[in-house]
Structures are given as structure tokens and as C-alpha cells.
C-alpha positions in Angstrom: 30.2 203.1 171.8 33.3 202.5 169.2 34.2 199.1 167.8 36.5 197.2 170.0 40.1 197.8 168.6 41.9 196.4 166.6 45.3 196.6 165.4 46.0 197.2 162.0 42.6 198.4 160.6 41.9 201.7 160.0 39.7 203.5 163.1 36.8 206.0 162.0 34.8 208.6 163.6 31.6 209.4 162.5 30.0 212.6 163.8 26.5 212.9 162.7 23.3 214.3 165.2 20.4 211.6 163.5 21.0 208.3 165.4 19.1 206.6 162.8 21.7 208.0 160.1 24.6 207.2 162.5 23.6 203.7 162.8 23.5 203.2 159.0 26.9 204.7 158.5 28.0 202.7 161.9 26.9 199.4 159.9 28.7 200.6 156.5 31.7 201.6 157.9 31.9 198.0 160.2 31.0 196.2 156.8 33.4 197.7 154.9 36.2 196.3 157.6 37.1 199.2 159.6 36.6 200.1 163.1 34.3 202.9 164.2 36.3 204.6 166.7 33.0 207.2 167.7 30.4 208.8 167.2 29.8 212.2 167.5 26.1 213.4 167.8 27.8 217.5 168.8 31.0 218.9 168.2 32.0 219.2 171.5 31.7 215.4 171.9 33.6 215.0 168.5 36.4 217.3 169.5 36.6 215.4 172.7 37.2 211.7 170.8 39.7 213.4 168.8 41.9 214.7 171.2 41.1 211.5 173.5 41.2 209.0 170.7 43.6 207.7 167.8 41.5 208.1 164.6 42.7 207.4 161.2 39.5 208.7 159.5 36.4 210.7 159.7 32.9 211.0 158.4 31.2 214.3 158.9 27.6 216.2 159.0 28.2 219.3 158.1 25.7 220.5 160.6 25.7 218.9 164.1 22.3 219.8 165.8 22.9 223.3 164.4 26.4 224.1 164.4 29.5 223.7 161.6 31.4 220.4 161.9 34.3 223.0 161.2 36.2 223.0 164.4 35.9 219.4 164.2 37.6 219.5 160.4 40.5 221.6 161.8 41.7 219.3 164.6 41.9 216.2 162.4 43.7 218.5 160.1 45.8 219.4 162.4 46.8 215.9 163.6 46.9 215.1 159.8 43.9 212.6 159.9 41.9 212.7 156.4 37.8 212.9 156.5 34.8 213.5 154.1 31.5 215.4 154.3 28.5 213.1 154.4 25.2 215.7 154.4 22.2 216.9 153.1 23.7 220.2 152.0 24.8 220.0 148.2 28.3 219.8 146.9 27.8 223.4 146.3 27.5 225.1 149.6 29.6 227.3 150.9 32.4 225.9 153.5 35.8 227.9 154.6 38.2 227.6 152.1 40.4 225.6 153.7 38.2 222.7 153.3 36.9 223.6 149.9 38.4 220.4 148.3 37.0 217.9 150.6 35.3 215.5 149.4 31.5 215.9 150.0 28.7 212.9 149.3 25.0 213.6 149.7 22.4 211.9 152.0 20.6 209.8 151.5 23.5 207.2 152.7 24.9 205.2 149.6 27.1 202.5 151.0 28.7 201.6 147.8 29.6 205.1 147.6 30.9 205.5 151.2 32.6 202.4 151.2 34.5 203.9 147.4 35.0 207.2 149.6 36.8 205.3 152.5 38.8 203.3 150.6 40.3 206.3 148.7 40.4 208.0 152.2 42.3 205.4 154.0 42.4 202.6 152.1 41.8 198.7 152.3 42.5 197.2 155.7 44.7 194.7 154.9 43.1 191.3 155.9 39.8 192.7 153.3 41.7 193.5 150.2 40.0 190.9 148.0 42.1 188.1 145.8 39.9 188.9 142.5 37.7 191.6 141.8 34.4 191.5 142.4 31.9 192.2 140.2 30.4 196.1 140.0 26.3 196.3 140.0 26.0 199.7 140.7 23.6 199.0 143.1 24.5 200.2 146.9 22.8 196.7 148.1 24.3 194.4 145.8 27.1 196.4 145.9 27.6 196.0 149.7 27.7 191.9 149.8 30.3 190.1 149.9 32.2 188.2 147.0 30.1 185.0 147.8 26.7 186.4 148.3 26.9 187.9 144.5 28.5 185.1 143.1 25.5 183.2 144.7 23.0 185.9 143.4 25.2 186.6 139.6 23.7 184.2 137.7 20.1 184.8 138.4 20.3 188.7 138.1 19.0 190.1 134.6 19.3 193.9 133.4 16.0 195.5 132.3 15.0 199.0 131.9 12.7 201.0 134.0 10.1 203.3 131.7 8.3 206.0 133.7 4.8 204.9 134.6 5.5 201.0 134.7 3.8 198.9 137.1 6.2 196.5 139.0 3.8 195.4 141.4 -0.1 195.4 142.2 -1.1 195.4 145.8 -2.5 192.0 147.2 -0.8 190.2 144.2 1.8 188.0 144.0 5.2 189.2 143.6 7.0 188.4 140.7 10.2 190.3 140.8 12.7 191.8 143.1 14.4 195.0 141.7 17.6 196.8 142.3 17.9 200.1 140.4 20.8 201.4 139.4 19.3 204.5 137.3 16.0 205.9 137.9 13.7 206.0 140.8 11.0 203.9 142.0 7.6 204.8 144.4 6.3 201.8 147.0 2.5 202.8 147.7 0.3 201.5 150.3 -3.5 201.9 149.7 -5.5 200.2 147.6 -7.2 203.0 145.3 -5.5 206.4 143.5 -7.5 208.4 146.2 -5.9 206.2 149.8 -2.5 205.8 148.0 0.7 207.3 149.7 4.2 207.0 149.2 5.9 204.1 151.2 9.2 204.6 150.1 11.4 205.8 147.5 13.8 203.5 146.0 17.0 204.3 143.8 20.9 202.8 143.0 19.9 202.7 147.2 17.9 199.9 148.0 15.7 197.6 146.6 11.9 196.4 145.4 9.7 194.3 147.7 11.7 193.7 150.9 9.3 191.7 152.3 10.6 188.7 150.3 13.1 188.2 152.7 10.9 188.0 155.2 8.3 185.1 153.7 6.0 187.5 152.5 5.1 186.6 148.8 2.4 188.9 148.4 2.4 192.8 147.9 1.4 195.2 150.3 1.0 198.3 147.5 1.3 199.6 144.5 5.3 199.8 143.5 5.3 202.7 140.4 8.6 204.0 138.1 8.6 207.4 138.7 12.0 208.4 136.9 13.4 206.0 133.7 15.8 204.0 134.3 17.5 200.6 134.6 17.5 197.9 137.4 18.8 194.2 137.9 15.9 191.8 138.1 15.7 188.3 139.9 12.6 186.6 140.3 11.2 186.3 143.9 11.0 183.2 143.9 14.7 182.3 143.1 15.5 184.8 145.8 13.5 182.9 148.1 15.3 180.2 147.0 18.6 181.4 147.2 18.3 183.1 150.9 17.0 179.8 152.1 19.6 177.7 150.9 22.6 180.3 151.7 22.5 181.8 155.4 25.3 184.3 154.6 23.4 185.5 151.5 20.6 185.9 153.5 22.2 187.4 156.9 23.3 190.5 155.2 20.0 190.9 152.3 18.5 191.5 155.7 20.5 194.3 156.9 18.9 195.8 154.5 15.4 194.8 155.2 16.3 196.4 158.7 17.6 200.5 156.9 14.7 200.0 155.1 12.4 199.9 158.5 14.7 202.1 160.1 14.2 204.7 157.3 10.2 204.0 157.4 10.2 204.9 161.0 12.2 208.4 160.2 10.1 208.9 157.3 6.6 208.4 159.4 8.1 210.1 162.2 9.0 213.1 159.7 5.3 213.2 158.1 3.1 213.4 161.6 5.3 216.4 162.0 6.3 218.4 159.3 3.9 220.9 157.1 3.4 219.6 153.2 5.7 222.1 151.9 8.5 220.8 154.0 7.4 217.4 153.2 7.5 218.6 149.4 11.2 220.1 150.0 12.6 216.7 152.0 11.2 214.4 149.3 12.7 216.4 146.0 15.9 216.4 147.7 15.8 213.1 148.6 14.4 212.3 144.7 17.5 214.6 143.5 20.2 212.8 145.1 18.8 209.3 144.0 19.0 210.6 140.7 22.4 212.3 141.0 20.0 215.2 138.9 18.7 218.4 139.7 15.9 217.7 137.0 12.8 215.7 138.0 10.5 214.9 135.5 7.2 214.8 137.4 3.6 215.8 137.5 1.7 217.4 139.9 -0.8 214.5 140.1 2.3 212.1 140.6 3.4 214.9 143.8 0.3 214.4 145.1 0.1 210.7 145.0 3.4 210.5 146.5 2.3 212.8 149.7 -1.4 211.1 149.7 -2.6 215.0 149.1 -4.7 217.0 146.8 -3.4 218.2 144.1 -4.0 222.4 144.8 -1.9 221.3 147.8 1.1 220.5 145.7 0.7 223.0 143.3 0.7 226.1 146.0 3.6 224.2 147.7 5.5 224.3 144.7 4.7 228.1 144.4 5.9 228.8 147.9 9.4 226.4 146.9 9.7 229.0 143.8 8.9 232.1 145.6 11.9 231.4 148.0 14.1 230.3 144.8 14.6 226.6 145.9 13.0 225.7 142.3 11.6 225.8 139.1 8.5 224.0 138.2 6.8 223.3 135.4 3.9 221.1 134.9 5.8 218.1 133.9 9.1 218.9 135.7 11.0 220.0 139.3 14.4 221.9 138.6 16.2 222.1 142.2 17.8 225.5 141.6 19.6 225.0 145.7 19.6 222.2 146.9 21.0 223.6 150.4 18.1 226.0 151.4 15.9 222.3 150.3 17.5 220.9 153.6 17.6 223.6 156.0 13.9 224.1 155.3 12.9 220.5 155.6 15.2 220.3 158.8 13.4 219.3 161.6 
């Protein structure tokens, strides 16, 4: 259902087929003070909104439950209403001419990215536009608060690099620090030995380390690995405890993230019981790439195969049958997405 109007703030329409994606960009586009005037799971339904429905911009799949968006892109055109491609597909697939120069942003979703995107596209609404800037993380989560949640969280944040291989956290250990990356990319693990391990969850500029802070929980549930060097901000948990327990608006919106994070477990598991390794192999590289903003992954097969809680011959003839179609090049310390397009339409599911 769309956002109850209001006057004087820019009304977008998302058209997107995943609910659990919709929802995300739902809460971004709400957070970043517009209204969400639909959204479209098919383009039939989006065509409808847009001849029904005063829109002022729009957020796009690409593909909606396996057809082009394009019909969709040509009536806002023609009522002169701006929109951007959010979608798995890379910057470099091929779209009509005609909409060659929109602007295109990858999944996974990063809000401070979208929010940028929207502002550009439409602009601040009015009663948001902020009296001083705010300061820039670079994070999508820190990124996303509001001026007095980071100038509640500013002080207590520290740079530090990420080095490939680093343990941030032990399972059944306390948890020292919270991390937000801003480069690099970070593995959450659940199982307590090399040969029960699998990936949780990926983390880059995205999210965040150790959610469960937020939640009261003090004490890791896995094994949280660097995978790709980087940088993050640092706070210790326990100031963060601190700090959400003593500020309720600081804490309100550190868990709307707690609550992506499940949504994308729950898409993730749902994903795995389903999908064959090699798509599982082809969904998590393109996921890895767009973190990264690189097509170059500097990875192991042993750290594959920890990461999909499989043996490694698995990953290794999965990789072959990603290089026989041309989706990659692989080496035994690296992943080269070569097309980042047929990545997604083979892990589509």
C-alpha cells in the first residue's frame, strides 16, 4: 500500500518482484523523507499506478518476475517523471538506447547509495534538508541515521583496517567490537569447527558485525572472518550497549537494521534449501562483487568452501562449470567476474 500523502514531498514508486527487497527499499525511501507512492511486484501493476497515480519518482528492477521494466521506463518518460535502475544485472547490460544513461545501482540494496541516488533524482523534500552537514562514514548503516544518532555514536567510533584472514570474533566468546566496513568484506560463520562452519552472512560498506548487540546478546554465535582487506569503524560493544540504552532514537533505528539483517537471513536460507551449489557459487560472487564495487575477488578455494559449508572438489568443479559458460576466471587465489549479468540470471530463482 503507498504512504499516505503528503503535500510537498516527493512521491516514489518502486517496482521490484522480491517483497523482501521491496520492503527494504520501502523503508529507505520512507527514511530518506519521501513518500512511496507503490509498489509494483509486475509491470502491468506498475503501468497501472502510473497512469492512476501522481509520481515524482521511480525505482526500477530491471526484470519484473521475468519481463523488462521497459514499458514501465517509457510512460514515466513520457509524463516527464525521472527514475533509476536498482538490479542485480551489472551497469553493463544491454538496455534500449533510449535509457542508456540511466542511472543504474547494483543489489545488494545500499541505502546510503539510494538515498545519494534520490536526492540527485528529485531532490531534498523540503522539511529534511539538514541545517549543517552531517558527517560522511561511508557506511550504508551509519550512513542512514539521523544527525543525532551519529553525533551520539561520533565520538566512540575509531577507524581500523581490515587484513584478510583476521579474526573479529570467536564463537561462544565475548564480543568485543562492533564493526562497520566501509572497504572490504567480512564472513559471519555459525559452527563451531572448520568442518560444521558455513557462511551466515556477508557483510560490507552494507551492514554491520555482531547484530545481536542490539538485542542483549553479548556473546558470539560464530566465527566472524575478513575475507577481502579493508577498513571499518570500530566501537566497542559495550559502549554501544551503552549508548542504545541510554538513547531510544539511537537505538530505534540501529534496529531496523537488525530486522534487513533477518529479513536477508531468511532469503538467504530460503535461497540455499533450494538452489544447486553452482548457483549458490554464482549468487554469492555477485553478491561479494558488488560489496566490493570489484570484479576481482581474492579468494581460495578452501575459503569458497567454508563459505558454502562444502567440500572443496565441490567448489572447484563449480568454478569450472562458471568458466566453461564465461561468467569467470579463476585462479587458485582469485575470482575475476568476467559478466556479471549472466551471474544473476543463473542464480535467479
Amino acid at each position: 500500500m503507498p504512504d499516505a500523502i503528503d503535500i510537498g514531498r516527493p512521491r516514489i514508486l518502486i517496482a521490484e518482484d522480491s517483497y523482501l527487497v521491496a520492503d527494504e527499499v520501502r523503508e529507505v525511501v520512507s527514511g530518506c523523507g519521501y513518500v512511496v507512492a507503490g509498489a509494483a511486484p509486475s509491470v502491468e501493476t506498475g503501468l497501472a499506478l502510473i497512469a492512476k497515480d501522481a509520481v515524482d519518482g521511480a525505482v526500477l528492477d530491471i526484470d519484473l518476475a521475468g519481463t523488462p521494466s521497459f514499458p514501465m521506463c517509457r510512460a514515466l518518460m513520457d509524463k516527464g517523471v525521472p527514475f533509476l535502475f536498482l538490479s542485480a544485472y551489472s551497469a553493463n547490460t544491454v538496455v534500449p538506447a533510449e535509457f542508456s544513461k540511466t542511472l543504474h545501482l547494483p543489489k545488494p540494496l545500499v541505502a546510503a547509495d539510494l538515498r545519494s541516488a534520490l536526492q540527485t533524482l528529485v531532490g531534498v523534500p523540503p522539511d529534511l534538508r539538514p541545517a549543517s552537514a552531517d558527517p560522511v562514514f561511508a557506511n550504508a548503516i551509519l550512513d542512514s541515521l539521523p544527525a543525532a544518532a551519529k553525533s551520539a555514536l561520533v565520538a566512540s567510533l575509531e577507524r581500523v583496517p581490515l587484513q584478510q584472514g583476521e579474526v573479529l570474533d570467536l564463537p561462544d566468546r565475548p564480543i568485543s567490537y562492533v564493526h562497520f566496513p566501509v572497504e572490504g568484506l567480512v564472513s559471519m560463520f555459525v559452527g563451531t569447527t572448520a568442518a560444521t562452519r558455513i557462511e551466515l552472512a556477508s557483510v560490507g560498506r552494507d551492514g554491520m558485525t555482531a547484530p545481536g548487540i542490539l538485542l542483549g546478546d553479548s556473546i558470539s554465535p560464530g566465527h566472524t572472518a575478513v575475507q577481502a582487506s579493508g577498513s571499518a569503524w570500530r566501537i566497542a560493544a559495550s559502549t554501544l550497549r551503552r549508548l542504545t540504552e541510554s538513547d531510544a532514537g539511537l537505538r530505534h533505528n540501529l534496529l531496523g537494521q537488525v530486522g534487513a539483517a533477518l529479513r536477508h537471513l531468511a532469503e538467504t536460507v530460503s535461497y540455499s534449501g533450494r538452489a544447486t551449489i553452482v548457483e549458490r557459487l554464482a549468487r554469492w560472487l555477485l553478491q561479494a562483487s558488488c560489496r566490493l564495487g570489484s570484479r576481482r575477488l581474492e579468494l581460495t578455494h578452501d575459503a569458497l568452501a567454508e563459505i558454502l559449508g562444502v567440500r572443496r572438489p565441490s567448489v572447484t568443479t563449480s568454478l569450472q562449470v562458471l568458466e566453461g559458460r564465461h561468467l569467470i576466471r579463476s585462479t587458485r587465489r582469485a575470482v575475476v567476474v568476467l559478466d556479471p549479468a549472466g551471474l544473476a540470471e543463473l542464480a535467479r530463482r
